[in-house]
VOMIBA-819443 format. One line per 3 residues: number of its first residue (from 1); for each residue x, y, z of C-alpha. Coordinates in Angstrom, 1 decimal, m for minus. Each point is the difference from the previous one (the first is absolute). Example, Ala and Ser with C-alpha at 12.3 -4.5 7.8 and 13.67 -1.06 7.14 Angstrom:
BEGIN
1) 12.3 m4.5 7.8 ~ 1.4 3.4 m0.7
END
This chain:
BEGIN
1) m31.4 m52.5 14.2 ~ m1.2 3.8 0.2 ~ 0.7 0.7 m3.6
4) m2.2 m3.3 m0.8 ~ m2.9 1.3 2.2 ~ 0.1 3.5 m1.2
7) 0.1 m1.0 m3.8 ~ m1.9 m3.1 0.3 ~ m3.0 1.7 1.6
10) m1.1 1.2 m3.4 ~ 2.1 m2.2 m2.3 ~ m1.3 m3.6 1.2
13) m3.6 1.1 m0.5 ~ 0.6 0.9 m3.2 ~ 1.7 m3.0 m1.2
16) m2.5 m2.3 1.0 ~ m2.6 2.2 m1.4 ~ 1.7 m0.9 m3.3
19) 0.1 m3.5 0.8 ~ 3.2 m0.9 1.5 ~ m0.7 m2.5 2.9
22) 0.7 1.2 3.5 ~ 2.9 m1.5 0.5 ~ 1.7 1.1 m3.0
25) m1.0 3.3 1.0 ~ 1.3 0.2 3.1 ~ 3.5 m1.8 m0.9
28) m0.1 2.7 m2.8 ~ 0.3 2.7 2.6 ~ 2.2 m1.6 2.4
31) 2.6 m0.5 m2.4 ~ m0.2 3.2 m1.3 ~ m0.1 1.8 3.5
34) 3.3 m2.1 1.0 ~ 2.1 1.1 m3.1 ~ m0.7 3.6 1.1
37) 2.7 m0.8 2.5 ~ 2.7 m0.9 m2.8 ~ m0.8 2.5 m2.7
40) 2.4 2.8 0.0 ~ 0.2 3.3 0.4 ~ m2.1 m0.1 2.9
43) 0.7 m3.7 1.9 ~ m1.0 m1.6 3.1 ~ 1.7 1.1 3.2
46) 2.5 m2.7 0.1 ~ 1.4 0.9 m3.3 ~ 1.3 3.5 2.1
49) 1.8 m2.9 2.5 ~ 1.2 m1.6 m2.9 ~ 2.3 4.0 m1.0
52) 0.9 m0.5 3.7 ~ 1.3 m3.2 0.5 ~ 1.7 0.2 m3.3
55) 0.8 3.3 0.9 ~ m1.0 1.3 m3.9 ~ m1.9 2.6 m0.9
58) m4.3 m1.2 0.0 ~ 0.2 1.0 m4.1 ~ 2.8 m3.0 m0.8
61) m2.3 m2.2 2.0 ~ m3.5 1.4 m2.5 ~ 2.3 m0.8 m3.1
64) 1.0 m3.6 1.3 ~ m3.8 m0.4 0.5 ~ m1.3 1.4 m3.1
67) 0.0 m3.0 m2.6 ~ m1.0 m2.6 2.7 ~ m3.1 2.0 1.0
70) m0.9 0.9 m4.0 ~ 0.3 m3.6 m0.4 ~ m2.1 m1.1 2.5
73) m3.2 2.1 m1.1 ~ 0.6 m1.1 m3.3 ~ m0.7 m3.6 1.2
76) m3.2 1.6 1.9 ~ m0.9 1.8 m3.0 ~ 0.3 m3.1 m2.0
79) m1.9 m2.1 2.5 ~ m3.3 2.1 0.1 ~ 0.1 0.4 m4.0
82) 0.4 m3.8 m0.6 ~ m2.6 m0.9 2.6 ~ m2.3 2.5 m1.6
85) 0.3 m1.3 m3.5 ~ m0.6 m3.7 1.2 ~ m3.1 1.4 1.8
88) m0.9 2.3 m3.2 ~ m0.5 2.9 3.0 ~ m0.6 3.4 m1.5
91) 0.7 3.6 1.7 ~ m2.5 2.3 1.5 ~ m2.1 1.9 m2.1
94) 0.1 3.2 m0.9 ~ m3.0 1.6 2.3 ~ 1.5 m1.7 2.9
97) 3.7 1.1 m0.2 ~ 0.6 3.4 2.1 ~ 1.1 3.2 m1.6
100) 3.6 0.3 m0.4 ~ m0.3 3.6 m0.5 ~ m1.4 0.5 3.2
103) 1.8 m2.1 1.7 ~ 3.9 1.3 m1.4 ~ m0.9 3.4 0.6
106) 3.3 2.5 m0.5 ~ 0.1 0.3 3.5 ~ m0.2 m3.7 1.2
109) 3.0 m0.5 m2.4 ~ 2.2 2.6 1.4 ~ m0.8 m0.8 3.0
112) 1.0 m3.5 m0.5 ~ 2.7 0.0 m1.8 ~ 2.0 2.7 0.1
115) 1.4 m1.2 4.0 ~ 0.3 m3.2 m1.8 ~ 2.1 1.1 m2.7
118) 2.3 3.0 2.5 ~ 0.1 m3.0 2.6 ~ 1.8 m2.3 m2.6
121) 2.0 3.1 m1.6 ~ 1.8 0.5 3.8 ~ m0.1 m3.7 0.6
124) 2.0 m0.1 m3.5 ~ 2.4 2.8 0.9 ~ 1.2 m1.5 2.6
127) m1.8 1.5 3.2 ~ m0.6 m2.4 2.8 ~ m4.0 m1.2 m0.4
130) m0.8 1.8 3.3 ~ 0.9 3.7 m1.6 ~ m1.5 m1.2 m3.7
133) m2.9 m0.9 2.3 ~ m0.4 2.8 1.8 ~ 0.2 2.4 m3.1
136) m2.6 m2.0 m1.9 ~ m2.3 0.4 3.4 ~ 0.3 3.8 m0.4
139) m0.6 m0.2 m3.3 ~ m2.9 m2.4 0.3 ~ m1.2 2.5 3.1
142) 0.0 3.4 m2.1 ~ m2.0 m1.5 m2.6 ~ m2.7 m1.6 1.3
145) m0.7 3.1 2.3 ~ 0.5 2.2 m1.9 ~ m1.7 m1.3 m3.1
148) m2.2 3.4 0.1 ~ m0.2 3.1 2.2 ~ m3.2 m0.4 1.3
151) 0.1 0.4 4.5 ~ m2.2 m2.8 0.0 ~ 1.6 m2.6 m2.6
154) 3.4 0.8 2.3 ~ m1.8 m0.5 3.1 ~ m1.6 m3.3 m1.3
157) 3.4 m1.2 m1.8 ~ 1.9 0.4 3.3 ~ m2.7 m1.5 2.3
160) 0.5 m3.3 m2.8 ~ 3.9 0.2 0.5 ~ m0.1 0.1 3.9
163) m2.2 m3.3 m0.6 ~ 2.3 m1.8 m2.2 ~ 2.9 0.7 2.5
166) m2.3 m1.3 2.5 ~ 0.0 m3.1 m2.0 ~ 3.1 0.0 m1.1
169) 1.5 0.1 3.4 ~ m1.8 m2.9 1.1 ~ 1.0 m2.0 m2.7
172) 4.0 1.1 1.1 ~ m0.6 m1.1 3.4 ~ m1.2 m3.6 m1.4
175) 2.9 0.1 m2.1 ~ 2.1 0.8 3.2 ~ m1.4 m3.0 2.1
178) 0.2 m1.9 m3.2 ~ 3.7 0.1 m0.5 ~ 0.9 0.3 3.5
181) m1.4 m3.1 0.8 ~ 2.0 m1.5 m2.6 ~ 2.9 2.1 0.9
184) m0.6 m2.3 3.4 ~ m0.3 m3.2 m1.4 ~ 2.8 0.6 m2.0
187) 1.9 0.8 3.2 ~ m1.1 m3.3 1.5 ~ 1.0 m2.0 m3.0
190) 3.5 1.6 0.0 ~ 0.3 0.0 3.9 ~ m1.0 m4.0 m0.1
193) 2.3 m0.6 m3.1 ~ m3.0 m1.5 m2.7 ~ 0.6 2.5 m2.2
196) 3.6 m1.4 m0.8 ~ m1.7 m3.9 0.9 ~ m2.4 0.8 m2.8
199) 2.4 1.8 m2.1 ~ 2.6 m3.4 0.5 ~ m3.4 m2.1 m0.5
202) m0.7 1.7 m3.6 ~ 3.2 m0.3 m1.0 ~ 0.8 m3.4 1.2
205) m3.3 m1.2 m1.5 ~ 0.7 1.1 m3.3 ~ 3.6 m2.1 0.1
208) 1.0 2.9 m2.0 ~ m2.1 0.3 m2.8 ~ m1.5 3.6 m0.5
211) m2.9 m1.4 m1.5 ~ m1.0 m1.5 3.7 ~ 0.6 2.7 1.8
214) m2.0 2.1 m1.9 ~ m2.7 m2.0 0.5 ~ 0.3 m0.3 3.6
217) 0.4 3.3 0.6 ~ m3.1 0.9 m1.8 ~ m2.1 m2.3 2.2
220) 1.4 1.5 3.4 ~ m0.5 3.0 m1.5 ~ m3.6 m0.7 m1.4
223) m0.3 m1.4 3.8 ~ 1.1 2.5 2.1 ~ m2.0 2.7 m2.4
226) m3.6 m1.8 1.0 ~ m2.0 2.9 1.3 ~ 3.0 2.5 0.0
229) m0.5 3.0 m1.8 ~ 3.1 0.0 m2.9 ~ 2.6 2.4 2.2
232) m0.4 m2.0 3.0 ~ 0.6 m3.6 m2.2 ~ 2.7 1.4 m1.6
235) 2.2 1.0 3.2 ~ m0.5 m2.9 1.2 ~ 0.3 m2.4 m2.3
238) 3.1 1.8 m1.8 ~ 1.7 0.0 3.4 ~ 0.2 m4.2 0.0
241) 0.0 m0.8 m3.4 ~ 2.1 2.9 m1.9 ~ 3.5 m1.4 1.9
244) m0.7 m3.3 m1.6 ~ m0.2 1.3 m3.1 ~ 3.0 2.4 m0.1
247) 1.8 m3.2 0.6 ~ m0.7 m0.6 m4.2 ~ 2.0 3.0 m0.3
250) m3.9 1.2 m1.8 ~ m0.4 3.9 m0.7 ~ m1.2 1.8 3.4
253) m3.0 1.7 m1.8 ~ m1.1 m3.3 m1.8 ~ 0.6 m1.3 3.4
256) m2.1 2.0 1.9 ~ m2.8 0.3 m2.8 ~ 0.1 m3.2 m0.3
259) m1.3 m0.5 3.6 ~ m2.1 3.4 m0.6 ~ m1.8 m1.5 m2.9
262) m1.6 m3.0 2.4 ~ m0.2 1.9 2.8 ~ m2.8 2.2 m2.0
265) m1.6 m3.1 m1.9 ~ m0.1 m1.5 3.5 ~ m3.3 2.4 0.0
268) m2.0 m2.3 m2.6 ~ 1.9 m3.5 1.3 ~ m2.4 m2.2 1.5
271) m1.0 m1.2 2.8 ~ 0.6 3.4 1.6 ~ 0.0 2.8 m2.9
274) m1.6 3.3 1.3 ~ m0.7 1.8 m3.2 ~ m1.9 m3.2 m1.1
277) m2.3 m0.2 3.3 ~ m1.0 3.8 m0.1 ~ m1.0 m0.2 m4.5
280) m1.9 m3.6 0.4 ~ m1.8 1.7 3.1 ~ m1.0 3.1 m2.6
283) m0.5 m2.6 m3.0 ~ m1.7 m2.4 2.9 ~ 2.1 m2.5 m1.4
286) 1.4 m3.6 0.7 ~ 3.9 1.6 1.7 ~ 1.5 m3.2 m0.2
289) m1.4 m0.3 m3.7 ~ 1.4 3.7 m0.7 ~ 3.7 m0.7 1.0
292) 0.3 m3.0 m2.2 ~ m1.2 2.5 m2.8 ~ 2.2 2.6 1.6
295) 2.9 m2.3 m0.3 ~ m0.5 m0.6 m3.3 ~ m0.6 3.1 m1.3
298) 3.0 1.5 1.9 ~ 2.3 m3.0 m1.2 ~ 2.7 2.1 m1.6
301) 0.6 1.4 3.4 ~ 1.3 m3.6 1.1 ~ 2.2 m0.4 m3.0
304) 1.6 3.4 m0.7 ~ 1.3 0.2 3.5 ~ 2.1 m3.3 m1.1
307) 0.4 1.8 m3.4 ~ 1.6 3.2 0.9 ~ 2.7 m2.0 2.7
310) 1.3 m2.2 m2.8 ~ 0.3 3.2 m2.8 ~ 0.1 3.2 1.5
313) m1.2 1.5 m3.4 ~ m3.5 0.5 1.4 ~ 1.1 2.1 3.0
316) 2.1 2.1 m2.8 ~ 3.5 m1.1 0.4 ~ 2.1 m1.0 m3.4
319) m0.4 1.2 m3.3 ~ m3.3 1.5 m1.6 ~ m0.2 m2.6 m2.4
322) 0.2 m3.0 2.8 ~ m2.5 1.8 2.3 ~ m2.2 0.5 m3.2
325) 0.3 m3.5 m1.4 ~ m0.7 m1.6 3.5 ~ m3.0 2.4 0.8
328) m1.5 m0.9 m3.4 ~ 0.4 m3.6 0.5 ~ m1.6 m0.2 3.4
331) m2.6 2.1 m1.0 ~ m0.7 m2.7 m2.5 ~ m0.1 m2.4 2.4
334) m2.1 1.4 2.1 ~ m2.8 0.7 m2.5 ~ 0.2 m3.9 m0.8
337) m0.2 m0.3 3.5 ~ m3.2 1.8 0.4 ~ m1.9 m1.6 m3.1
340) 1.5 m3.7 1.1 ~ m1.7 1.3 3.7 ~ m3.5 1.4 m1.8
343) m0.1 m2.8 m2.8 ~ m0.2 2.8 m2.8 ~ 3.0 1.6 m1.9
346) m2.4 2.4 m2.3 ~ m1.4 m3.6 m0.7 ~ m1.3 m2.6 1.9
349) 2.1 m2.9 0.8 ~ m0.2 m3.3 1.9 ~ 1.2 m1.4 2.7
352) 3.1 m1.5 m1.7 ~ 0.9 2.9 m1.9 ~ m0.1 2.1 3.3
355) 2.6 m2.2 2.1 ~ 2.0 0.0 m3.0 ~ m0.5 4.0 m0.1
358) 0.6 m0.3 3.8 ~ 3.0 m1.6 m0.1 ~ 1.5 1.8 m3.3
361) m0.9 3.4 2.1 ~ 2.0 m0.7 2.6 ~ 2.9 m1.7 m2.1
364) 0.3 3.3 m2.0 ~ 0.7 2.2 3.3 ~ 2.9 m2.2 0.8
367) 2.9 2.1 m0.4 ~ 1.6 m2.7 m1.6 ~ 0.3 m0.2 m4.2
370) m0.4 m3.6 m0.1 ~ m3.5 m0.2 1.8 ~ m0.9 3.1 m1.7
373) 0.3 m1.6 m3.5 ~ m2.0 m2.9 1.5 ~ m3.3 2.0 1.1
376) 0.2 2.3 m3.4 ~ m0.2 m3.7 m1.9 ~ m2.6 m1.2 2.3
379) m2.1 2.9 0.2 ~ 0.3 0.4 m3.9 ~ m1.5 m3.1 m0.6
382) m2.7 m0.1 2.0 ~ m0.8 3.3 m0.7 ~ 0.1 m1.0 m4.3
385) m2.2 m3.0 1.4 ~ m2.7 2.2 1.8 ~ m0.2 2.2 m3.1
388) m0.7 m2.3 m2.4 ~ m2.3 m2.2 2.3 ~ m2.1 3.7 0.4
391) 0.1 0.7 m3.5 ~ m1.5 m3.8 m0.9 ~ m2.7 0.8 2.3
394) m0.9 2.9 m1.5 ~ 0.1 m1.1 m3.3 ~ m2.0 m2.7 1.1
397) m2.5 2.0 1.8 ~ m0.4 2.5 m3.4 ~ m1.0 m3.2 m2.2
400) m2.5 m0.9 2.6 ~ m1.9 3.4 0.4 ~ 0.0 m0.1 m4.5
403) m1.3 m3.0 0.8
END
């Protein structure tokens, strides 16, 4: 939700400056500020509980979330492009786009990126992320103050750093109350016994099919995640419904990202979706309106959860060639996803070539060769039948401008 504020406060403007409703706007940035959470290196909080439960170091748990992030913004990506070709939306112009030299000056790089990249380095080698963390802090602290040796740049560099610890403590403290009180509740759940009721429930409810448990599990976790930053859903929604998956005999980490994965999306998930209520305030948009498009522009993130259980491949575990092959295909799918969603794939299409997109999309990221087969055939045709319905059009549209 912060991440969607901060960026959106100049992004959202600017999008509907170039014509993209409000709505769109705002969904555009709250998806976008949610998948900061599950892009590696540098992950959401939880994703440091994950290397703690699972007792792995945090760098396994960036590599398992790599391709399912990648994916993801692909389909966001796709979403935006597609919608601005059916709206025949153009970029800024030239006199109103900011200077990009001044703007990635040498310093603001450095200054930037080099923690970034020393953090990662000791996260890589090993070193626990509090001692990678603290390095990249003195890093990060030497640089910025002493970026010249002027008294009075020092004086005004360390009077900015006492405020951002300022800040920054009080955002720990929120962080504390945050995940204490679900520290509590989590007590009160075990101490009362519906975590293992709920666990039993899941697992009883699905009469043993994965499938159904998978889905439950992402609804209680979509639940318990309204109005919960991602740290706090995730504790407490992995604490009742990771036992009844472990009873699949599933991989821990697709396990536990599985239920990571919803616990962040929970944040654009109406009727209560945080990120979605602070962009459709800046966008003065319609919120309910917004997470619909929010939904549907994040859609991958509802299917590669589901993906990523049934063939590990995606969290990077088997062979490169299976991991490549099932990353390709569901990349596929989810571009056929996005112009079934938008009702353009470079082309316009109607309404019965987009289910059939739609449905072919989703029928391609099913890990299964069969189905696969099936939404390449589908998808093929349509996609031949498009073409040639736009090229009659415009050959039809040359003879009557000659005429």
């Amino acid at each position: 939700a912060a991440n969607s504020a901060i960026i959106g406060g100049f992004t959202i403007p600017m999008m509907k400056r170039v014509g993209y409703k409000p709505e769109f706007a705002a969904a555009t940035e709250a998806v976008a500020g949610t998948g900061g959470q599950i892009m590696p290196p540098i992950m959401g909080a939880g994703a440091f509980i994950i290397a703690e439960r699972l007792s792995v170091p945090y760098i396994d748990v960036a590599i398992a979330a790599f391709i399912p992030a990648v994916i993801y913004f692909i389909g966001i990506f796709a979403t935006i492009h597609f919608r601005s070709l059916k709206r025949n939306l153009r970029g800024l112009k030239d006199s109103e786009m900011p200077d990009i030299k001044k703007g990635l000056t040498f310093h603001n790089i450095v200054h930037l990126i080099v923690p970034t990249i020393v953090l990662v380095y000791f996260i890589a080698k090993g070193y626990t992320v509090a001692k990678a963390g603290v390095y990249a802090i003195i890093l990060a602290f030497a640089l910025y103050v002493f970026k010249d040796f002027k008294s009075e740049n020092i004086k005004t560099s360390l009077h900015d750093i006492l405020g951002a610890l300022v800040k920054a403590g009080k955002g720990l403290v929120l962080i504390a109350l945050l995940g204490g009180c679900a520290d509590i509740i989590i007590g009160m759940i075990s101490l009362t016994g519906l975590g293992v009721k709920l666990s039993s429930a899941i697992y009883s409810l699905s009469g043993g099919h994965l499938i159904l448990a998978l889905f439950f599990t992402m609804v209680v976790t979509i639940i318990l995640g309204m109005g919960l930053p991602t740290t706090a859903s995730y504790i407490l929604a992995s604490s009742v419904t990771v036992p009844a998956l472990v009873e699949f005999n599933l991989l821990p980490m697709s396990a536990h990202m599985f239920v990571f994965y919803f616990a962040a999306i929970s944040a654009i998930t109406p009727p209560v979706c945080a990120a979605v209520f602070i962009t459709s305030g800046i966008a003065e948009s319609n919120w309910f309106k917004t997470g619909l498009v929010s939904v549907g522009m994040g859609i991958s993130a509802f299917i590669v959860p589901f993906i990523f259980v049934y063939a590990n491949g995606l969290l990077m575990v088997g062979s490169w060639y299976s991991i490549l092959f099932l990353t390709l295909t569901t990349i596929m799918g989810t571009i056929l996803l996005a112009g079934g969603l938008m009702g353009n794939l470079f082309i316009d299409i109607n309404n019965i070539t987009r289910i059939a997109f739609i449905l072919s999309g989703i029928l391609i990221m099913i890990p299964d060769d069969t189905t696969r087969l099936l939404g390449i055939v589908i998808s093929g045709v349509f996609l031949t039948y498009s073409i040639k319905k736009f090229q009659k059009s415009r050959r039809l549209q040359g003879v009557s401008e000659i005429n």
